[in-house]
C-alpha positions in Angstrom: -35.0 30.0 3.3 -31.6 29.5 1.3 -32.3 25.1 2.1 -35.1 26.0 0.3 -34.6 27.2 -2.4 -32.3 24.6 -2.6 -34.5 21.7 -2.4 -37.1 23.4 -5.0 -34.6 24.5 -7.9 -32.1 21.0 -7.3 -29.1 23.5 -6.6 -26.1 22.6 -4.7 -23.3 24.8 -3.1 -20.5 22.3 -3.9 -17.2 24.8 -2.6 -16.3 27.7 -1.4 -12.5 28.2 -2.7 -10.2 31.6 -0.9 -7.2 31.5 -2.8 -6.1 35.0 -1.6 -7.2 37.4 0.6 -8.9 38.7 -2.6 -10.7 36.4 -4.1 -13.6 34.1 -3.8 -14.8 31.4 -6.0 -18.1 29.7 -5.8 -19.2 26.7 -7.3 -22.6 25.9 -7.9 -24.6 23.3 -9.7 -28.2 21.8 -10.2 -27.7 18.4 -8.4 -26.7 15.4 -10.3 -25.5 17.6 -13.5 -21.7 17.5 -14.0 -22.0 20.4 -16.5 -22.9 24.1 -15.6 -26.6 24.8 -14.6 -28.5 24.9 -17.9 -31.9 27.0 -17.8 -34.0 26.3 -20.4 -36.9 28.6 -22.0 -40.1 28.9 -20.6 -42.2 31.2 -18.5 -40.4 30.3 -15.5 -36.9 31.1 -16.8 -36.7 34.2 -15.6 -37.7 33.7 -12.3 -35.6 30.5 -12.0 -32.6 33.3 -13.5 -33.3 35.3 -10.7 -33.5 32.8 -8.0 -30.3 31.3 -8.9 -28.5 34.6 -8.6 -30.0 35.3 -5.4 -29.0 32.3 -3.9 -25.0 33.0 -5.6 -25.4 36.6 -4.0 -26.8 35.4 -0.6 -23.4 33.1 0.1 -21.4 35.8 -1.8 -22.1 38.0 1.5 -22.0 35.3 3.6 -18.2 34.9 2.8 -17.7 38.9 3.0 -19.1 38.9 6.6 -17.3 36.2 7.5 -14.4 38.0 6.6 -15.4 40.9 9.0 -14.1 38.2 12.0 -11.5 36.7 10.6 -8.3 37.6 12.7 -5.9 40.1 11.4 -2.1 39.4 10.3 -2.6 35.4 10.8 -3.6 35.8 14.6 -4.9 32.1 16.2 -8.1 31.9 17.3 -7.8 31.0 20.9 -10.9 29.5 21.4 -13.1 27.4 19.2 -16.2 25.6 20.1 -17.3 22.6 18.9 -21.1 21.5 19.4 -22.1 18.4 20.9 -25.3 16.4 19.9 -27.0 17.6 23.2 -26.9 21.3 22.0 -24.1 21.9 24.7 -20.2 23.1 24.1 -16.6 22.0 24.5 -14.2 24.3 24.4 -10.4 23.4 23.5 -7.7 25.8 23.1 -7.2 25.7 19.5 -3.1 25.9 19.4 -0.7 23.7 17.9 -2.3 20.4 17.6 -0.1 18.0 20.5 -1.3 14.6 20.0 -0.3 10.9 20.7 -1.2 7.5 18.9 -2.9 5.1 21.3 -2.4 1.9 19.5 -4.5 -1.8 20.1 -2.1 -2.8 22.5 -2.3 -0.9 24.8 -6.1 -1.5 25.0 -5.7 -4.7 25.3 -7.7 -6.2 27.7 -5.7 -10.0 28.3 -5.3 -10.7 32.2 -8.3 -9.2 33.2 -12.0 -10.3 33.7 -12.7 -8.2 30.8 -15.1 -6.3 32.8 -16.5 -2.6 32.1 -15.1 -1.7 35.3 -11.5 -2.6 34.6 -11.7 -1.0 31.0 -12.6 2.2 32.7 -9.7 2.4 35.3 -7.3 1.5 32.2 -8.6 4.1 29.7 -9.0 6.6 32.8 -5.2 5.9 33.5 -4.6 6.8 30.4 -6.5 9.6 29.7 -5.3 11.0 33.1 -1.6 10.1 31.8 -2.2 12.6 28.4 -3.3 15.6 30.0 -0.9 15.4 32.3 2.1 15.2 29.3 0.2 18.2 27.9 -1.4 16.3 24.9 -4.6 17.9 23.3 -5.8 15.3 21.1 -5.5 11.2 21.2 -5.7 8.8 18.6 -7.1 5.6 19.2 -7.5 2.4 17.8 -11.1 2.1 17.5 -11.1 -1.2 14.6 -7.2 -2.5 13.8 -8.4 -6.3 12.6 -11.3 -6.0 10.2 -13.1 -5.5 14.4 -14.3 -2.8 16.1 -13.7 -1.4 20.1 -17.8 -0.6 20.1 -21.2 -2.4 19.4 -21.1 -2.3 15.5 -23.7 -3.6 13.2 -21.0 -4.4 10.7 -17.6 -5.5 12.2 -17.6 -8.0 15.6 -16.1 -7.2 18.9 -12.2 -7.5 18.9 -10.5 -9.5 20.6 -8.3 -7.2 22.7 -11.7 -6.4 24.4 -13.4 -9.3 24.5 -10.8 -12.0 24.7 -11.9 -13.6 21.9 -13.3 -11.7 18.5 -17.0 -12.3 18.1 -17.6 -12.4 22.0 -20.5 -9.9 23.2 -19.7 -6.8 24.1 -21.3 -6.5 27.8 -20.1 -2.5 27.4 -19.5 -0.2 25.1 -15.8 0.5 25.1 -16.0 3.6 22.6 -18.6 5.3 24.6 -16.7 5.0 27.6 -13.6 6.8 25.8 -14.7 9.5 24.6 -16.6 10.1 27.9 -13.7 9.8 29.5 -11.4 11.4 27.0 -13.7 14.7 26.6 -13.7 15.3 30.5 -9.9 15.5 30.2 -10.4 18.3 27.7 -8.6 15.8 25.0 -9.6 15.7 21.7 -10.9 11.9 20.5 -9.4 10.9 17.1 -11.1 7.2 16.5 -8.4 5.2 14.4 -9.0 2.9 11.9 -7.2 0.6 9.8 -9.5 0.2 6.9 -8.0 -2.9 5.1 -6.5 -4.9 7.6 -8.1 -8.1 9.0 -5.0 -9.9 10.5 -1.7 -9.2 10.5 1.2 -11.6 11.1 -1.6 -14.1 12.7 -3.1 -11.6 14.8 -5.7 -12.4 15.8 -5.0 -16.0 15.5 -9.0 -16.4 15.6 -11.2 -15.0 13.2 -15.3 -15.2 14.4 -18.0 -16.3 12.1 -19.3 -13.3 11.3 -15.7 -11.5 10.6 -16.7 -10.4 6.3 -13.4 -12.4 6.0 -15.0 -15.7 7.0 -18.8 -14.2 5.2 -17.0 -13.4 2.1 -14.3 -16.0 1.8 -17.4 -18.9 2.3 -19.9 -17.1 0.1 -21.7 -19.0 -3.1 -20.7 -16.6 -5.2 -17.2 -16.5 -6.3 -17.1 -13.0 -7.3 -17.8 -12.1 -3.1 -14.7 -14.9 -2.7 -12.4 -12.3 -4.0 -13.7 -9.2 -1.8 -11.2 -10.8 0.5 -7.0 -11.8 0.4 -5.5 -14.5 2.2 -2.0 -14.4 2.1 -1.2 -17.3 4.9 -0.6 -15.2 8.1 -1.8 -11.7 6.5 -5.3 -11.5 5.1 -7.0 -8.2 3.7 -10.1 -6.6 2.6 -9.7 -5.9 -1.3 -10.1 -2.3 -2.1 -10.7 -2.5 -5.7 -14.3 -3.2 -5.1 -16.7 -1.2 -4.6 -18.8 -3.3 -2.5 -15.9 -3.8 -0.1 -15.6 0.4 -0.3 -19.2 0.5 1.1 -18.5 -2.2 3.9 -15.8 0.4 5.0 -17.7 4.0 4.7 -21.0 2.3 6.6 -18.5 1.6 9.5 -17.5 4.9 9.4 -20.7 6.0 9.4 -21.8 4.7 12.3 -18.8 5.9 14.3 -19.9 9.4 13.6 -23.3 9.0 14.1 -23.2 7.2 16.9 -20.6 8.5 18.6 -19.1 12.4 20.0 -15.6 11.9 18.1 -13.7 14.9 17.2 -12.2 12.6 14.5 -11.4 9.7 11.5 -8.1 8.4 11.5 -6.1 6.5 8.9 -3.2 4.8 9.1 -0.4 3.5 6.5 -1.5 0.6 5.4 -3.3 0.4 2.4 -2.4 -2.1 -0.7 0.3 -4.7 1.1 3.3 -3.4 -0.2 5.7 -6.1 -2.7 2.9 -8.1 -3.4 1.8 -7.8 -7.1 -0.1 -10.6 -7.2 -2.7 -9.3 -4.8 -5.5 -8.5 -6.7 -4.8 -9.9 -9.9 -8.3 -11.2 -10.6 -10.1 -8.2 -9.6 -7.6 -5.9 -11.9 -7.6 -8.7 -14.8 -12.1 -8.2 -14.0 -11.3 -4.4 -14.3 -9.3 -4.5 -18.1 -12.1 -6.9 -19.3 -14.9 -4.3 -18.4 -13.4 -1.5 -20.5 -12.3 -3.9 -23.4 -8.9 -2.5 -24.3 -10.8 1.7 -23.6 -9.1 3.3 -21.7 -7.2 0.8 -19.5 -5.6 2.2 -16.5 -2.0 0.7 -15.5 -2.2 -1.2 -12.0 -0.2 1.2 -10.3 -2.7 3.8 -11.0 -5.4 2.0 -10.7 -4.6 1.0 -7.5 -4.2 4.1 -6.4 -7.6 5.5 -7.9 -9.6 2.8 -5.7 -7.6 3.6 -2.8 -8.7 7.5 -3.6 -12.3 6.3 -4.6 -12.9 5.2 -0.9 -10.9 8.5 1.1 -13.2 11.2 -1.2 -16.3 8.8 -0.1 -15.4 8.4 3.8 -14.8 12.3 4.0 -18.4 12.9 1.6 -19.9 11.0 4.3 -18.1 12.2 7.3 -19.1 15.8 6.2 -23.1 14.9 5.8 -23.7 13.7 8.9 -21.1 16.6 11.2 -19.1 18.5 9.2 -16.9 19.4 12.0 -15.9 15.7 12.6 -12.1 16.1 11.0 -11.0 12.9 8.4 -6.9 13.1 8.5 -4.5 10.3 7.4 -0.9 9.7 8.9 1.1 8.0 6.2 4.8 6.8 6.0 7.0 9.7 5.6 9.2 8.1 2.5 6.9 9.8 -0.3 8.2 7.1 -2.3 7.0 4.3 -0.5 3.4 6.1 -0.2 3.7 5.4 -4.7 4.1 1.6 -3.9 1.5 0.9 -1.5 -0.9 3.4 -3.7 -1.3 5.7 -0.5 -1.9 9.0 -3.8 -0.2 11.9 -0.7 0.0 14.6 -3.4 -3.6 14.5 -4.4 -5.0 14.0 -0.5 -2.8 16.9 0.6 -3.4 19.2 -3.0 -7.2 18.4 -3.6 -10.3 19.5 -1.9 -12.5 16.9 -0.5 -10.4 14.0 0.8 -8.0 14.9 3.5 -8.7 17.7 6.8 -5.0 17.1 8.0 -2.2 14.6 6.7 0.3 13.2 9.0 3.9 12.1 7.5 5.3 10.1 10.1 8.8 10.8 9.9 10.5 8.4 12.4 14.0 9.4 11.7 16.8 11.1 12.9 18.9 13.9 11.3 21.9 11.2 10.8 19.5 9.0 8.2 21.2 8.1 5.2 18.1 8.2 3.1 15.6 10.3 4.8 17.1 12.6 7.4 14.4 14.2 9.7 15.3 18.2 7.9 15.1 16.3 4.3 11.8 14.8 5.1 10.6 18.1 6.2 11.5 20.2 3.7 9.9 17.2 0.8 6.2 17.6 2.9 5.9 21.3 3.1 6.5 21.3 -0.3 3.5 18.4 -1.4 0.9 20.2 1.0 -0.9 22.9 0.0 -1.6 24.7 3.3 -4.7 26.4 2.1 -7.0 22.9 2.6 -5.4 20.7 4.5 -3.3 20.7 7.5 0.9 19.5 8.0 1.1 17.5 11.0 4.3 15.9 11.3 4.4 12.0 13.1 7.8 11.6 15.5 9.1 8.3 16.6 9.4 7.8 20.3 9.8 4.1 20.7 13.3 4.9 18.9 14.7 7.1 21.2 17.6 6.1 23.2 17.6 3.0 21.2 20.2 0.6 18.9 17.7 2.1 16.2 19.2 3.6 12.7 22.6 2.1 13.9 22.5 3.3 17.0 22.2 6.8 16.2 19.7 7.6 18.5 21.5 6.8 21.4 24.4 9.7 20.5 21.8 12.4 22.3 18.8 12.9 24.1 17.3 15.8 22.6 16.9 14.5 19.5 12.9 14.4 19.3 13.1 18.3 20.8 15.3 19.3 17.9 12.5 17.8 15.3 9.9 19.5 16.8 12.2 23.1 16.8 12.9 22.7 13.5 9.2 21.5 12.1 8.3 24.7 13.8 10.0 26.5 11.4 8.9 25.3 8.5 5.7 26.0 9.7 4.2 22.9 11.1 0.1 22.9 12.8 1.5 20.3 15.3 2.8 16.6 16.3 1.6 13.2 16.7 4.0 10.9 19.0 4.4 7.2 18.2 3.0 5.7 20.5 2.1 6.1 24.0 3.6 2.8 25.6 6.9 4.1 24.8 6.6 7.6 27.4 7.0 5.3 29.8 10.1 3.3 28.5 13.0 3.6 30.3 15.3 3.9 27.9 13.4 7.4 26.4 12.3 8.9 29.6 14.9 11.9 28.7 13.5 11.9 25.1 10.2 12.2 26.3 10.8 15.1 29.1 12.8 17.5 26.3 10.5 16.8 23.8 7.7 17.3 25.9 8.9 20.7 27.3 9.4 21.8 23.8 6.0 21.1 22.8 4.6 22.6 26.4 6.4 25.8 25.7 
């Protein structure tokens, strides 16, 4: 009835804001106004009065029920059900988030046949390998190179599947995970690097129909520029908009497509120390608004960079709203301002961000950022009422000559950061990454950390 009304009278719910226990805000508008809903005279005002105040009153006591079942004095929810596509139910204990990043390489496929059988065995090693360690959620590289770990109608096969990118995927390598992934009980967070193409060389091969190769050959010199090349590092330009759309699409299939519980970002956004990057496309962007309202780089930068989060989550919502969007980004909120990564308006604004990740990969002996400092800066940019604090810790540091060998002076180190995170009222941790639980040199790292976040 209420989708109705909807479609007939143009209206759109677009939030539902609880700032207290108190209070409840709703926002409603007639769809494609950016001003309040304007009802004009005629002999249908009234009723169209009416109808909009019924619809207003309807959610009004949708939120007031709701309330009924929300838990008491901040008691968890110890069960939450997510819906599959079939109709059927998951369930997952819905604790402190314990998660791990599952990063290209240790997908990749070299010295093998490349077979669906071998991938199987690997990802069921690994899957096996998180539930045993107690993780509830992995993230995994699902497109690091401008590719893509599944049949995509946008991005070609990677290499670290195929052997070389562009090959045909014989199998369906994202399938199989989260197949795999969801009979362990494990949450599947599909990571992307949205910019990226090749990093340091890698991949040292870049197929035909890469957008790199499409856009760097195209007629038109305006597509030349939807793409950097900066020698061994070459990038998808985020200050256009066509290059924004390339990205969501990709998304877009993932979630369609595909049972994932999640998006996931990275840190790498605009290539940090190079000014030059995008000069063209910013020098295109002062011409347009002829000396009216110019933005400075930095800024506008940062507003591309924002442009394309607020559309990926947009999308993400329309097609399965309970498909999370969260972003781990570097924990120096500093360094976030020079790679125009905007944290404070991801973790303070509606509509971009379910959960942001600060990975703080430091110790408490850090000269700039120790672990408590780093902490204490988060809590205070997130606000806890729309998004979520997960806090990134750095395995592959532990017991090493890292941070001037710092990390070698205990080995409860990584259990003392998750203790005090606690505190400060962390939702849970990602580890970085999952190669290094198995490193000698952290295996008494791993096991205090890991009975911390088991207990």
């Amino acid at each position: 009835m209420v989708q109705k009304i909807q479609h007939k009278y143009n209206l759109e719910l677009l939030s539902i804001h609880i700032p207290d226990k108190k209070t409840y805000i709703l926002l409603i508008r007639a769809k494609g106004r950016k001003n309040k809903v304007k009802i004009t005279k005629g002999k249908n005002t009234r009723r169209k009065y009416y109808i909009v105040n019924l619809f207003c009153i309807f959610f009004l006591v949708l939120i007031l029920l709701a309330t009924y079942f929300i838990p008491k004095n901040n008691e968890c929810v110890s069960i939450e059900k997510i819906a599959t596509d079939d109709n059927k139910t998951r369930s997952f204990e819905s604790s402190e988030l314990k998660g791990v990043w599952i990063p290209f390489y240790t997908l990749d496929m070299k010295g093998t046949n490349y077979t669906e059988k071998e991938f199987k065995e690997k990802f069921e090693t690994i899957a096996s390998n998180c539930k045993n360690f107690g993780f509830t959620d992995i993230f995994v590289h699902v497109r690091s190179h401008g590719d893509a770990y599944y049949k995509s109608n946008y991005f070609p096969p990677s290499h670290f599947i195929t052997g070389k990118q562009g090959s045909p995927l014989n199998f369906d390598p994202l399938k199989i995970m989260v197949e795999i992934a969801h009979r362990y009980n494990l949450k599947f967070h599909a990571w992307i690097n949205p910019y990226r193409i090749q990093l340091n060389n890698c991949p040292n091969y870049l197929s035909e129909n890469n957008y790199f190769n499409i856009w760097k050959n195209s007629d038109k010199e305006i597509e030349r520029d939807y793409v950097v090349d900066f020698g061994k590092e070459k990038y998808f330009n985020p200050g256009y908009s066509e290059v924004r759309s390339l990205i969501v699409k990709g998304i877009e299939e993932i979630v369609r497509n595909y049972d994932v519980d999640g998006i996931h970002f990275d840190d790498y956004f605009y290539p940090e120390n190079k000014p030059d990057f995008d000069q063209k496309c910013y020098e295109d962007y002062l011409k347009s608004l002829n000396g009216n309202l110019q933005m400075p780089k930095e800024e506008w930068r940062a507003t591309n960079v924002n442009s394309l989060i607020a559309n990926v989550y947009s999308a993400i919502k329309n097609i399965k709203p309970s498909v999370l969007l969260g972003i781990s980004v570097c924990g120096n909120i500093m360094v976030n301002d020079r790679i125009s990564a905007d944290v404070r308006t991801w973790s303070q604004t509606p509509g971009y961000v379910d959960y942001i990740c600060p990975e703080i990969y430091w110790n408490f002996e850090h000269p700039i950022l120790p672990f408590d400092k780093g902490v204490n800066e988060w809590k205070n940019v997130v606000d806890r009422n729309f998004v979520k604090l997960y806090h990134g810790l750095g395995v592959y540091k532990a017991g090493s000559e890292r941070d001037n060998g710092t990390w070698k002076k205990s080995d409860n180190i990584l259990q003392s950061e998750v203790e005090l995170a606690r505190k400060s009222g962390s939702d849970g941790f990602i580890l970085y990454a999952y190669e290094q639980l198995f490193d000698p040199k952290t295996q008494n790292e791993v096991t205090n950390v890991m009975k911390a976040l088991n207990n």
